[in-house]
Backbone as a printed PyTorch tensor [residue, N CA C, xyz], in Angstrom:
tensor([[[ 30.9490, -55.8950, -37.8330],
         [ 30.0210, -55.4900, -36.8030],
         [ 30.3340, -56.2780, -35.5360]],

        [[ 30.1390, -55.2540, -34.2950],
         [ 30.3820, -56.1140, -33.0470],
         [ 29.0540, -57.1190, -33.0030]],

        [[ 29.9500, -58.1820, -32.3720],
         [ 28.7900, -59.1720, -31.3930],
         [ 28.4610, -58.9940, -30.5060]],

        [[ 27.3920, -58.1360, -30.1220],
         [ 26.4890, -57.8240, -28.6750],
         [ 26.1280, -58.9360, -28.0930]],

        [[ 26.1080, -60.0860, -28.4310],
         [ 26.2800, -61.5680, -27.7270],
         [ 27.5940, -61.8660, -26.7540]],

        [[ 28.4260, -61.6280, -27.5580],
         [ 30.2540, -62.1670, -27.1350],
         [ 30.8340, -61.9430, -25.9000]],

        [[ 31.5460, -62.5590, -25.8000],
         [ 32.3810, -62.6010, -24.2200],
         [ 33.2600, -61.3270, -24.2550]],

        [[ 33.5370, -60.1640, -23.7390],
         [ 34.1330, -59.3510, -23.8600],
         [ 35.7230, -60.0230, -23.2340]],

        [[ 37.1400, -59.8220, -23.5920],
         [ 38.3720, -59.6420, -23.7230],
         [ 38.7290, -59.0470, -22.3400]],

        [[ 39.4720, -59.4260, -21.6430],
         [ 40.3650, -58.9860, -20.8980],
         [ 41.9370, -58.6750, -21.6230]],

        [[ 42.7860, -57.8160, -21.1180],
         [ 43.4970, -57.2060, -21.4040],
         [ 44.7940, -57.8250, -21.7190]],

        [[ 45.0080, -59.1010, -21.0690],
         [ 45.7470, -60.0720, -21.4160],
         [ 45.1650, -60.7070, -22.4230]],

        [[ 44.1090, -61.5150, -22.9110],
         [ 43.8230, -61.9520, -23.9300],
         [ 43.6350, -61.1090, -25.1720]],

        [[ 43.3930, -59.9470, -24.8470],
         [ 44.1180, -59.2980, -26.1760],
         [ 45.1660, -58.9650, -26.4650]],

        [[ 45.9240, -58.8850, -25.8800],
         [ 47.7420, -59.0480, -25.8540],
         [ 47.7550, -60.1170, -25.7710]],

        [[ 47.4440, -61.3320, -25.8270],
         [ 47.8640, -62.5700, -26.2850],
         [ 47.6580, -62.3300, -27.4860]],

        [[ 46.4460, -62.2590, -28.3270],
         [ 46.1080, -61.9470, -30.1210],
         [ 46.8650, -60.9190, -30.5770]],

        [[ 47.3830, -60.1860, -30.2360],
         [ 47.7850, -59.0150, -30.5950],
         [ 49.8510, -58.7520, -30.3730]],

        [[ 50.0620, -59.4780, -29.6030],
         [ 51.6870, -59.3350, -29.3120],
         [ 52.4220, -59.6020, -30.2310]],

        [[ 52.4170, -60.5520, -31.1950],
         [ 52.9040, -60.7580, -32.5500],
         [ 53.2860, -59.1000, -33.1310]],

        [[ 52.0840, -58.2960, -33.1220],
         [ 52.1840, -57.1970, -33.8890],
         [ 53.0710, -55.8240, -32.7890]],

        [[ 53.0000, -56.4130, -31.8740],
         [ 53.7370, -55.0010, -30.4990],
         [ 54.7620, -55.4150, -30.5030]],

        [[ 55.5760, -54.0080, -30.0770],
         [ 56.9360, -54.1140, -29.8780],
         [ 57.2150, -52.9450, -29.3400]],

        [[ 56.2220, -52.9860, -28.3570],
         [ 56.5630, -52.0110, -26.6090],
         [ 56.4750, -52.9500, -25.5070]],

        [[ 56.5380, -52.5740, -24.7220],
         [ 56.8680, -53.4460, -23.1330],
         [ 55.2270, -53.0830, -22.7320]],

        [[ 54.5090, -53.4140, -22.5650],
         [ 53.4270, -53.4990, -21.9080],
         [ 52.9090, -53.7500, -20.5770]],

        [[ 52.5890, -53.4140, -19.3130],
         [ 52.1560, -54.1190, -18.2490],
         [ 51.2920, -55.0830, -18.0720]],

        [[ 51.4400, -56.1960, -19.3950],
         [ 50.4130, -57.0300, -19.3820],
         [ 51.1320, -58.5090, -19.7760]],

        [[ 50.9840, -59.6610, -19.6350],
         [ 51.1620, -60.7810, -20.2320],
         [ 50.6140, -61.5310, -21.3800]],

        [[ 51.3750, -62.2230, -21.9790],
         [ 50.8580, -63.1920, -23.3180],
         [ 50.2410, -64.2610, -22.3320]],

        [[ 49.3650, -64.8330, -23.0870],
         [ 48.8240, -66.0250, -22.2850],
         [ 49.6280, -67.3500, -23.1070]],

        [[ 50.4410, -68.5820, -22.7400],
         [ 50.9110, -69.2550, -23.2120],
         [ 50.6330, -70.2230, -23.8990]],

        [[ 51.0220, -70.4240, -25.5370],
         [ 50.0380, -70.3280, -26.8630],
         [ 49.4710, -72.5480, -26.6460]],

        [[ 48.6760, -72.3320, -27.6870],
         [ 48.2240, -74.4740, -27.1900],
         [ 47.6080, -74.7710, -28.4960]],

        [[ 47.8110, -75.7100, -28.8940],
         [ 47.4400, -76.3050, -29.9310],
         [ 46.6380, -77.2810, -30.3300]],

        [[ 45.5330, -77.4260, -30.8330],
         [ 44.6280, -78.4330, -30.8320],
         [ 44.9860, -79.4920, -32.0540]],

        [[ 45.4950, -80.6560, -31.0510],
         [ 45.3060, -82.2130, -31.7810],
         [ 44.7510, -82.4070, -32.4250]],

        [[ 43.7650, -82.7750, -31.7010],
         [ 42.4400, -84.1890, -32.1260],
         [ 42.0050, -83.0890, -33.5820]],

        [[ 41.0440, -83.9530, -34.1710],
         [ 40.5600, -83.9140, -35.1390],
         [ 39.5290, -82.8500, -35.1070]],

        [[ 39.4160, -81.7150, -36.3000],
         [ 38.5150, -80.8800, -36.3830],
         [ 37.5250, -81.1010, -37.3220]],

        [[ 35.8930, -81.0400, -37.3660],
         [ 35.4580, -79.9640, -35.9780],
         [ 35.2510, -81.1410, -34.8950]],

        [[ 35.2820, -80.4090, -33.7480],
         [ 34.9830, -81.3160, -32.5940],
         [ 33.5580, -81.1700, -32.3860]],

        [[ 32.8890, -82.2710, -31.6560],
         [ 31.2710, -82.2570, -31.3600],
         [ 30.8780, -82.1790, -30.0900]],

        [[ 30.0240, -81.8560, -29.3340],
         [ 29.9560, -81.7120, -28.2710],
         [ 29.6680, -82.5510, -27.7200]],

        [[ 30.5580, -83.0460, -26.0810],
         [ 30.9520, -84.2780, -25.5370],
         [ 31.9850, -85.1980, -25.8260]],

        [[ 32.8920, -84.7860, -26.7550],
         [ 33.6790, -85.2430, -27.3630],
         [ 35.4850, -84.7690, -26.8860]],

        [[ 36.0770, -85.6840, -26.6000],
         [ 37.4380, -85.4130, -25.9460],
         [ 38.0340, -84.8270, -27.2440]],

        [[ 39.0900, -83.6110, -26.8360],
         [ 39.6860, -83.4640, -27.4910],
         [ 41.2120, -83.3890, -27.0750]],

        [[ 42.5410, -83.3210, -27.3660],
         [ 43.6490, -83.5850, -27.3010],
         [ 44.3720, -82.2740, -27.6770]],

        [[ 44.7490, -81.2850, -26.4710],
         [ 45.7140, -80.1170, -26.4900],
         [ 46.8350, -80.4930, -26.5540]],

        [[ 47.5120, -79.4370, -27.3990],
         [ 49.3340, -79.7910, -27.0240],
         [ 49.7910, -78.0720, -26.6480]],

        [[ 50.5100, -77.9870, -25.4140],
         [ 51.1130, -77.0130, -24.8790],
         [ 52.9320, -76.3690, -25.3870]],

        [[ 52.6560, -75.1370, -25.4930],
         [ 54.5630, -75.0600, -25.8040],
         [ 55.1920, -75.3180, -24.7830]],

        [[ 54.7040, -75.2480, -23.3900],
         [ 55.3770, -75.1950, -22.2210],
         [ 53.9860, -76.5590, -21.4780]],

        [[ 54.8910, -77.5940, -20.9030],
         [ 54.2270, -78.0090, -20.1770],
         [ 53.8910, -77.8480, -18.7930]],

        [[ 52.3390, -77.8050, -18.3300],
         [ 51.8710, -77.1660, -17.5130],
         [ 52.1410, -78.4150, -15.7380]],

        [[ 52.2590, -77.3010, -14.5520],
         [ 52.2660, -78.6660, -13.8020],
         [ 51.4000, -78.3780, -12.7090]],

        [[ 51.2980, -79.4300, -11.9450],
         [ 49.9230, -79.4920, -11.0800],
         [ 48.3850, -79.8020, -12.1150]],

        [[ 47.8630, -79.2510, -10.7320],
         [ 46.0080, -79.2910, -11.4540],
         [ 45.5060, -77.9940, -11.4330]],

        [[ 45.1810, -78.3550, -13.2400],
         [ 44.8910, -77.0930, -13.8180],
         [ 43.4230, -77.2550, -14.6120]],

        [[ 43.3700, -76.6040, -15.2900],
         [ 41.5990, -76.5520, -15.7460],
         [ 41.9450, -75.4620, -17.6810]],

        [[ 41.3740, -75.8840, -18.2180],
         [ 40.8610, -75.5260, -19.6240],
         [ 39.4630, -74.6000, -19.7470]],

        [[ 39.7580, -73.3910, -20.1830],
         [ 38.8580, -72.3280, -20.4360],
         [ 38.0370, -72.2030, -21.6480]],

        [[ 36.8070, -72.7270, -21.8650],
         [ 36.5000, -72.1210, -23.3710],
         [ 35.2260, -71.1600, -22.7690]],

        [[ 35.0860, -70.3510, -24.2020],
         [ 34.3280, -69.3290, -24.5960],
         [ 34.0870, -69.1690, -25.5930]],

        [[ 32.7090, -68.7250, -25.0490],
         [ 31.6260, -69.0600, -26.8270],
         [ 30.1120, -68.1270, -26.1730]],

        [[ 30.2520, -66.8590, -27.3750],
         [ 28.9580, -65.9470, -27.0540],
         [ 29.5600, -65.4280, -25.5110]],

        [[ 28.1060, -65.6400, -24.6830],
         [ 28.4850, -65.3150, -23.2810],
         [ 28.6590, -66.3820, -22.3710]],

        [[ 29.0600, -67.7070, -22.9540],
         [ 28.7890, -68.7400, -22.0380],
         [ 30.9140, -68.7750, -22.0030]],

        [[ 30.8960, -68.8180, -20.5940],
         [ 32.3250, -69.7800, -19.9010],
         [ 32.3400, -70.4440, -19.5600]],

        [[ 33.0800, -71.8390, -19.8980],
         [ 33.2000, -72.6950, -19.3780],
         [ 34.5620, -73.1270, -19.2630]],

        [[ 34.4570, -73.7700, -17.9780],
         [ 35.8980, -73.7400, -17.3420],
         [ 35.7070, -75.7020, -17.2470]],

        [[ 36.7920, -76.0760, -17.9170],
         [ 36.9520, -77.9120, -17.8150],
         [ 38.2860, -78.1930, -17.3840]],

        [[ 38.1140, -78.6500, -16.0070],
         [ 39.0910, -79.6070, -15.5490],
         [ 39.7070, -81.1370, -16.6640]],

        [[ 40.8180, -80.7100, -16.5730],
         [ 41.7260, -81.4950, -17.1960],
         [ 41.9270, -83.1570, -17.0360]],

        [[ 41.7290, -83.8070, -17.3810],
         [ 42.2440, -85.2670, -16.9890],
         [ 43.7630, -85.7310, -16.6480]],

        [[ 45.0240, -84.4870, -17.1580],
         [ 46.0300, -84.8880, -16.6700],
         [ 46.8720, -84.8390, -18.4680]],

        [[ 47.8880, -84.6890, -17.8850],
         [ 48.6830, -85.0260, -19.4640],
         [ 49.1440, -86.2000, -19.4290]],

        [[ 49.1650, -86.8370, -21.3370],
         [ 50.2830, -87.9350, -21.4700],
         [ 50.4880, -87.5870, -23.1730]],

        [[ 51.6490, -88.3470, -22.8250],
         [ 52.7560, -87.9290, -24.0550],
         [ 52.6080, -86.4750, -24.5260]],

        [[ 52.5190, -85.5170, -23.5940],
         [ 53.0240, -84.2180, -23.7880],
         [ 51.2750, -83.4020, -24.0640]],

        [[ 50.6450, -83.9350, -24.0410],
         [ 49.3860, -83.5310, -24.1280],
         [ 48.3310, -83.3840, -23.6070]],

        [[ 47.5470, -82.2200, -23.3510],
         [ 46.6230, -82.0940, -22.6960],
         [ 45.2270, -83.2500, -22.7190]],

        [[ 44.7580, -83.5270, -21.5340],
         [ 43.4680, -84.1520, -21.7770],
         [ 42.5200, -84.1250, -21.1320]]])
């Protein structure tokens, strides 16, 4: 059953979940995949530690989503290859 709560998908983030399984050319992009470090589950207020396949440069910001809430978190900067 759908979640009438949930953040609805843009068209790239479902071709990010979904590109594994395509194998047409699409007018759309993968979003570039990240991996969570730190220790699961995380609690709220609590740093956690990304690792990127591609490291990112400049100042950038971290997206989560949950229900209908977005939240967008500025980054502290990377070290040793990792988001923080």
């Amino acid at each position: 059953m759908a979640n009438v709560f949930g953040t609805p998908l843009g068209l790239n983030a479902v071709y990010t979940i979904a590109s594994a399984f395509i194998n047409a050319a699409l007018p759309v992009m993968a979003y570039p995949s990240i991996t969570l470090v730190s220790g699961q589950p995380t609690a709220v207020g609590t740093s956690i530690y990304l690792k990127p396949n591609t490291e990112p440069v400049g100042d950038f910001w971290v997206t989560f989503i949950s229900g209908l809430a977005i939240i967008l978190v500025h980054t502290q900067g990377i070290k040793n290859g990792m988001v923080m």
